[in-house]
C-alpha positions, -999 to 999 in steps of 0.1 A, spaced: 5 -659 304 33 -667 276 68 -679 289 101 -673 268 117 -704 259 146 -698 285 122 -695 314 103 -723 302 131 -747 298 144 -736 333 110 -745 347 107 -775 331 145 -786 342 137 -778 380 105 -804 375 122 -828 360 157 -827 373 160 -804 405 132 -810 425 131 -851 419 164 -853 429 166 -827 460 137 -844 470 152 -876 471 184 -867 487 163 -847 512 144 -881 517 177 -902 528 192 -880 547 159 -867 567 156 -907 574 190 -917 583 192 -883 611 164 -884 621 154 -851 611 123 -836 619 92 -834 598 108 -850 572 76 -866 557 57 -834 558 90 -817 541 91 -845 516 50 -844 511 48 -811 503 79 -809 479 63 -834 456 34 -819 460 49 -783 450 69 -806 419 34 -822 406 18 -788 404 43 -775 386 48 -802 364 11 -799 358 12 -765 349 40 -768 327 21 -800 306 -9 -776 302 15 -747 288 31 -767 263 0 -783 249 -23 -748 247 10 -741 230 12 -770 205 -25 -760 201 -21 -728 191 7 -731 170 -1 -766 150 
């Protein structure tokens, strides 16, 4: 599957800016109300943000592979 640059450097925003940081926030203010299931909320969002961070490391090196 090829992604155009826009969609790729969207992706690779949300994985590197977005999530990390709604995450986070998520994180503090599950803890300090008390909210419910914040661990599983927080365990699966970094979850979620590692495979995509993943799958976007493998995109761009089968793409510096192909075009080096």
């Amino acid at each position: 599957m090829i992604l155009s640059n826009k969609v790729y450097d969207v992706l690779k925003w949300i994985a590197l800016v977005a999530l990390p940081a709604l995450t986070t926030f998520y994180g503090v203010v599950g803890t300090t109300c008390n909210i419910p299931y914040t661990q599983e909320v927080l365990t699966i969002a970094v979850a979620f943000d590692a495979m995509l961070g993943t799958m976007l490391g493998i995109s761009t090196n089968k793409y510096n592979k192909t075009n080096s």
